[in-house]
C-alpha positions in Angstrom: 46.8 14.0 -9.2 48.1 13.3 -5.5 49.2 9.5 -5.5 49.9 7.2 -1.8 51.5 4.4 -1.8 51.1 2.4 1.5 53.1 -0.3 3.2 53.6 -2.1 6.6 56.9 -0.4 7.1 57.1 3.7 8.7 56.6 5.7 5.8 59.0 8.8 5.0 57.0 12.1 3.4 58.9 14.0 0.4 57.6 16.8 -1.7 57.4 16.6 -5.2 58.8 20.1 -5.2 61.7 19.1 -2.9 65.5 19.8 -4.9 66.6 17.0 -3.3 63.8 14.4 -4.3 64.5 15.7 -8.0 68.1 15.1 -7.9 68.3 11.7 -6.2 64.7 10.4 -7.7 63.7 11.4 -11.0 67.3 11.5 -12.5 66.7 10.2 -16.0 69.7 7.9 -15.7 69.0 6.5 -12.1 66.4 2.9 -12.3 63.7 3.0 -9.8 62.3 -0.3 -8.1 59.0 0.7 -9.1 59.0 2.2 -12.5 60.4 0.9 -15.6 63.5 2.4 -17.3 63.1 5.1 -19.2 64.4 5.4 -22.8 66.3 9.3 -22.9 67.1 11.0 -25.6 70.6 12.5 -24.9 70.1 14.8 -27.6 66.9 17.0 -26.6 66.3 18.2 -23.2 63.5 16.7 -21.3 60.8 19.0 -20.4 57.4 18.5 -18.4 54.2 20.5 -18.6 51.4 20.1 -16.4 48.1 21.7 -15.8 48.6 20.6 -12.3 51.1 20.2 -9.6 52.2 16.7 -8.4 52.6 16.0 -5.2 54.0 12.7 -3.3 52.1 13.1 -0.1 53.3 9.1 1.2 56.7 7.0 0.1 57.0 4.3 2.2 60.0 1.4 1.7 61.8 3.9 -0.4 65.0 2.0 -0.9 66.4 0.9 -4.1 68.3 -2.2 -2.6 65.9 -4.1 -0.3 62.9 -5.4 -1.6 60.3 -6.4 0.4 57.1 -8.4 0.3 54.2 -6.3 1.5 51.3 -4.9 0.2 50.9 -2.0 -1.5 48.1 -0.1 -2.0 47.7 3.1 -4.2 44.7 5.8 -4.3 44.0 8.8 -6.4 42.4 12.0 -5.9 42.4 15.4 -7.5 44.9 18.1 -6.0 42.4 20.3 -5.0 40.4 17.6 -3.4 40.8 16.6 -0.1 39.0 13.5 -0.1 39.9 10.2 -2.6 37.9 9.0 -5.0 36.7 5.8 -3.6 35.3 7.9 -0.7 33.1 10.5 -3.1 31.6 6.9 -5.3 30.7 6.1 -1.3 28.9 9.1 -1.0 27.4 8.8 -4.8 26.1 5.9 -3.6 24.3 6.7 -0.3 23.0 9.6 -2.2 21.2 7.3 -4.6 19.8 4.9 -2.2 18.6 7.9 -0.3 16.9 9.0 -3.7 15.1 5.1 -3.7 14.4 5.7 -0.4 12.4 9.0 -1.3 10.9 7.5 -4.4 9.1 4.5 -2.5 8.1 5.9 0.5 6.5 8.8 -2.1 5.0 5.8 -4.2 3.3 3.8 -1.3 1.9 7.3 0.6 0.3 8.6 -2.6 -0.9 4.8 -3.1 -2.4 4.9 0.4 -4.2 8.4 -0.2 -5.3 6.9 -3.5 -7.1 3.9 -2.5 -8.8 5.7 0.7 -10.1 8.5 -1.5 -11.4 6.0 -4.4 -12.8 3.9 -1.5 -15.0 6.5 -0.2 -15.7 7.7 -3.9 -17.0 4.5 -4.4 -19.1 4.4 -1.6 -21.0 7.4 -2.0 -21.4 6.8 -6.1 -21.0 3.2 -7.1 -20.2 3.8 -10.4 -16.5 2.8 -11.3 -16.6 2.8 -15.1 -16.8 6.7 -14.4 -14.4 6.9 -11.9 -11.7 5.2 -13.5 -12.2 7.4 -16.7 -12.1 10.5 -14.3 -8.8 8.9 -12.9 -7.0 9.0 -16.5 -8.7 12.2 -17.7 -7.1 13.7 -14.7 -3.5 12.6 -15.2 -4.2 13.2 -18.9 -4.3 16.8 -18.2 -2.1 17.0 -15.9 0.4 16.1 -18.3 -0.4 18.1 -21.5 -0.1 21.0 -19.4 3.3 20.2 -18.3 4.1 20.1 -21.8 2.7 22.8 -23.2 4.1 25.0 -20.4 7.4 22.8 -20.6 7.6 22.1 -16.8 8.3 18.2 -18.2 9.9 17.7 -21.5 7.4 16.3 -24.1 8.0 13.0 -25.4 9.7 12.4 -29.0 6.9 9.8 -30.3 6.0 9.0 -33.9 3.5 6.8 -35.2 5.6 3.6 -34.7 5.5 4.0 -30.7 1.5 4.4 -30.5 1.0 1.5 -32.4 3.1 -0.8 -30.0 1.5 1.0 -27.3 -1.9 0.0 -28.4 -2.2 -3.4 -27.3 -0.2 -2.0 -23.5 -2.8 0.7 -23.7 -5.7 -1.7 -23.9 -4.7 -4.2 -20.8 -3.8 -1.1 -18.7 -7.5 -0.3 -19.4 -9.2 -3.0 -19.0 -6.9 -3.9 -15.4 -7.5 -0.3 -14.4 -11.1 -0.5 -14.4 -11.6 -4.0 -13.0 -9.8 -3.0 -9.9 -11.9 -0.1 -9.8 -15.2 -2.6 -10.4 -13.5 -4.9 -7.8 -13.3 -1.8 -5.1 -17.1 -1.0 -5.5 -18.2 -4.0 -4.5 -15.5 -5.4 -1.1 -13.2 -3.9 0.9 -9.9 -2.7 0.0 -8.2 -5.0 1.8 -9.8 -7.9 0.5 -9.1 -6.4 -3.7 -5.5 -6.3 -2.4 -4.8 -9.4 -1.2 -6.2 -11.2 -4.3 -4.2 -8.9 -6.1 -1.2 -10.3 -4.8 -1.3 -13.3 -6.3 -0.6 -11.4 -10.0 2.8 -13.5 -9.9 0.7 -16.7 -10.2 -0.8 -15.7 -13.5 2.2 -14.0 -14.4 3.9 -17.9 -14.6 0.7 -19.2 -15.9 0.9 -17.3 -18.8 4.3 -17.2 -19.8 4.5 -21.0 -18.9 1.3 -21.8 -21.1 1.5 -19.5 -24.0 4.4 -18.4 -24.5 6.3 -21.4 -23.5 8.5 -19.9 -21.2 10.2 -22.2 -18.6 11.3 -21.2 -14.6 13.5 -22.7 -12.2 12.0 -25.2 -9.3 11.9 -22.4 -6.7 9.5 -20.0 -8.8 6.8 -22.7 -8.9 7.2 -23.4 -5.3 6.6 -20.0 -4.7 3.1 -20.0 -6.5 2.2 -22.4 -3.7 1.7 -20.1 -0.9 0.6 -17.4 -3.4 -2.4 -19.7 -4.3 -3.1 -20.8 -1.1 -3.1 -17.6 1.0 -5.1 -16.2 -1.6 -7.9 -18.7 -1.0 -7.1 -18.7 2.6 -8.6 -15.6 2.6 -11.0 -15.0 -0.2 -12.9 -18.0 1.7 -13.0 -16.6 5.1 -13.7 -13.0 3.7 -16.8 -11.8 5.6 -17.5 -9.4 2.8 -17.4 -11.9 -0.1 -18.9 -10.6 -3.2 -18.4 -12.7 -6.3 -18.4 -9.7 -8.6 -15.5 -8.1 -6.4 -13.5 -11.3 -6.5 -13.6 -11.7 -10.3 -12.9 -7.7 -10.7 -9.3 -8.5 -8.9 -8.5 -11.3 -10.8 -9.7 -9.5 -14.0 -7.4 -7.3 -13.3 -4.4 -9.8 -12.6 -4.7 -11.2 -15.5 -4.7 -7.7 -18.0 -2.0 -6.2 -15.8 0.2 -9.7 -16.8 -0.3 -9.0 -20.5 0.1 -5.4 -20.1 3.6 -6.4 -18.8 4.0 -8.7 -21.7 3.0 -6.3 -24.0 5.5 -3.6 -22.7 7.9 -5.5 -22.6 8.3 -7.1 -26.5 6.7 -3.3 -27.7 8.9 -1.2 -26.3 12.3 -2.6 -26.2 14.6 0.0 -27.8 12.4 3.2 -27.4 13.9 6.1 -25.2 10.9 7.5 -23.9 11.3 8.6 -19.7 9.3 6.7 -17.4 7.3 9.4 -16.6 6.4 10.6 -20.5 5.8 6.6 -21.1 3.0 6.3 -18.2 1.7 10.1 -19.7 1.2 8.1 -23.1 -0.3 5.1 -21.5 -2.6 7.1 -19.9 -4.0 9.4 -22.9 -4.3 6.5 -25.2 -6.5 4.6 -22.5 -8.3 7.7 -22.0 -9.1 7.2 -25.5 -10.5 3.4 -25.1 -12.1 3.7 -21.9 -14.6 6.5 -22.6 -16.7 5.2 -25.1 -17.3 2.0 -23.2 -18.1 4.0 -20.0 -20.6 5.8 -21.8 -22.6 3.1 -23.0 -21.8 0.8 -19.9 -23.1 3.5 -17.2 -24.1 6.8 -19.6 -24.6 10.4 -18.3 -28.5 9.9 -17.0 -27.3 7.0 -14.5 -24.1 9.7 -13.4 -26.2 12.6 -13.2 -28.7 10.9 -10.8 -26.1 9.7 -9.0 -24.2 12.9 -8.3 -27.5 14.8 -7.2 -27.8 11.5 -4.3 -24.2 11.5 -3.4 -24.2 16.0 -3.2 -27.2 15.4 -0.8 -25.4 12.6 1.5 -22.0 13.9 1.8 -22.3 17.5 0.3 -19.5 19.4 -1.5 -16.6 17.5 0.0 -17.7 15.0 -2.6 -16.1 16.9 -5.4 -12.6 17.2 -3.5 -12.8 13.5 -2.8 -13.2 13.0 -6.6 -10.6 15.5 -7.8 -8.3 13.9 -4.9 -8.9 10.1 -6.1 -8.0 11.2 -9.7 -5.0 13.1 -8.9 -3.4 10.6 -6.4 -4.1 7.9 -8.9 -2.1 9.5 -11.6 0.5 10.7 -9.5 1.5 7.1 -7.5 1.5 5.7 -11.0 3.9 8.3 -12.1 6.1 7.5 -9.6 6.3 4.2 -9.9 6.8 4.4 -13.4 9.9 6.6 -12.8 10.9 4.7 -10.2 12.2 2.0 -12.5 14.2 4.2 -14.4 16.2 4.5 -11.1 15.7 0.5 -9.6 15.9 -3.3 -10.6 13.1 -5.1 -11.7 13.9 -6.9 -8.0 14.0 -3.9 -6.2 11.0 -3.2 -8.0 8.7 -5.9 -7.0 9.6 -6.0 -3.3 8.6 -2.5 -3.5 5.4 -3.6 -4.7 4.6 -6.2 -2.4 5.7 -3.7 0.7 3.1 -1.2 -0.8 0.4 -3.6 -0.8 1.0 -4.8 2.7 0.9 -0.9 3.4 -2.7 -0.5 1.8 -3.7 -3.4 3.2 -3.0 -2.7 7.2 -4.3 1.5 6.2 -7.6 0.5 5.2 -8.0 -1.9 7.5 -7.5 0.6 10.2 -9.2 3.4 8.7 -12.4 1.9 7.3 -12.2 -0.9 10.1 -12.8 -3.8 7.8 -13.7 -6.6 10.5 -11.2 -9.1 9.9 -10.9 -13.4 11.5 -8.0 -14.5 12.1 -7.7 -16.7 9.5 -8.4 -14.2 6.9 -5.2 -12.1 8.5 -3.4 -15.1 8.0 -4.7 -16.1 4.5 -3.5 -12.3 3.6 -0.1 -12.9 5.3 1.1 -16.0 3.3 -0.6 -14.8 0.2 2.2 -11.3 0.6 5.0 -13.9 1.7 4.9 -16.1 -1.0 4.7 -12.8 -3.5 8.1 -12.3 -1.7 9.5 -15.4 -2.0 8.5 -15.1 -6.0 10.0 -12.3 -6.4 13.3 -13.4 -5.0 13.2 -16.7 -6.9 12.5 -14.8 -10.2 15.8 -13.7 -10.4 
């Protein structure tokens, strides 16, 4: 180790391998103003072995006699280093917040591709009950192929984990697809907005049944939430009733979902990643059943043959694209937490809507008043303000 000791006063530099520092210094019967007295053993010879070399690169106010009060200030660092510790944790640091920095701008770009894909999915075949179930097939495979070919580590699971996952499994579906229900019938935009006003039923229900209690500040942040929400949803030039409930369908299983994970998995020492892989099989598992009798293969095949003839085969890469982008922004975000706070977290999330918002607008060019723009804009500030107040 190579120790510096810093004071106000000039500073005098001495070699730990200097004869004269090892004479006058470290003489076992001379007492040192900074160090303790040794106890000696007259009778055996005092030896030192190290693996390393010690060097004194700074002594300042090296006098036995005069004391003084200033501060003193010591750092560490190996000998072959050349920089101290303190300065490699700063660098640890940046590193990490670089590696945030990658994750959520990774998180909200695949987001963005998602939503435009499923957009114009949904546009040329209105049938979301399929497209959702495509979505988790997709990121189903995706996965057990990683694992079989050991590109990702498979998960260490037993029968215990599944059954807590269950009830996770089943709001993720149902949330999944009402979004998906939601998209089919307004604007992407529009889904979005009402989508950020999840904190509201996120108090709701731990308020109401599960007697949970928050500070002042959290309920006055529901305020603005609520409001901007209805701001817009009642200027919305689009409206469709069906589209509106789909979104806050979806709120609501997406709270419980959260719930759920939360008092299910606590303890269990599955990666982000592996535990979104599950989440997905298992409501691969629910969903297609339901699609099947809610649409059913004669109502898909009719509309494939309309939307091959409309767009052509570009259809299929919009589908594969849709499917892939939704598993892989999921995936992120899931690993993502591994890395963040649940803070850092949900000002993530609020940035990434306000990012799919402004995208589609611009790319599908949703007409949009005034008021609904402003509706949208308090509804995403008082999700911020939530999720400051939260914590």
């Amino acid at each position: 180790m190579i120790s510096s000791i810093k004071a106000t006063v000039p500073t005098a530099t001495i070699n730990g391998s200097d004869s004269i520092f090892r004479k006058r210094l470290l003489s076992p019967t001379q007492r040192s103003l900074f160090l303790p007295p040794l106890q000696v053993d007259s009778s055996s010879k005092s030896e030192f072995s190290l693996s390393r070399p010690l060097h004194i690169s700074n002594v300042s106010c090296f006098e036995p006699v005069r004391v003084q009060k200033s501060l003193t200030k010591c750092k560490a660092y190996e000998a072959e280093q050349s920089q101290p510790i303190e300065r490699e944790e700063a660098k640890s640091a940046a590193a990490q917040k670089v590696k945030i920095g990658i994750y959520f701008a990774t998180w909200w770009a695949l987001n963005v591709v998602f939503n435009i894909y499923n957009k114009k999915v949904l546009n040329a075949y209105p049938y979301p009950w399929l497209t959702s179930t495509l979505s988790l097939a997709c990121g189903s495979l995706m996965m057990l192929i990683s694992w079989a070919t050991r590109i990702a580590e498979p998960p260490n699971t037993d029968l215990e984990f599944w059954k807590t996952l269950f009830p996770v499994a089943v709001a993720h579906t149902i949330g999944h697809v009402a979004a998906t229900v939601s998209m089919s019938k307004v604007a992407v935009s529009f889904t979005h907005i009402i989508k950020s006003g999840e904190p509201a039923f996120s108090v709701l229900v731990s308020r109401f049944l599960l007697g949970e209690t928050f500070p002042l500040p959290v309920y006055m942040s529901l305020v603005p939430i609520i409001g901007g929400c209805a701001l817009a949803a009642v200027t919305e030039l689009n409206f469709n009733m069906i589209g509106f409930m789909g979104a806050m369908i979806s709120n609501l299983a997406f709270v419980f979902r959260n719930i759920f994970s939360k008092k299910g998995m606590k303890g269990k020492s599955v990666s982000g990643m592996n535990y979104y892989a599950c989440l997905s099989i298992l409501s691969l598992l629910i969903l297609t059943p339901f699609a099947i009798a809610v649409e059913g293969p004669q109502l898909w095949a009719a509309g494939y043959k309309t939307a091959m003839s409309q767009i052509g085969p570009q259809f299929i890469w919009w589908v594969a694209a849709q499917s892939i982008f939704y598993h892989l922004y999921n995936q992120v975000s899931y690993m993502s937490l591994d890395e963040i706070s649940p803070l850092t977290f949900s000002i993530g999330n609020t940035m990434k809507r306000i990012s799919v918002i402004v995208s589609s607008i611009i790319i599908f060019r949703t007409p949009v008043q005034p008021i609904n723009a402003l509706g949208a804009a308090i509804a995403i500030l008082g999700t911020f303000l939530y999720s400051q107040a939260k914590q």
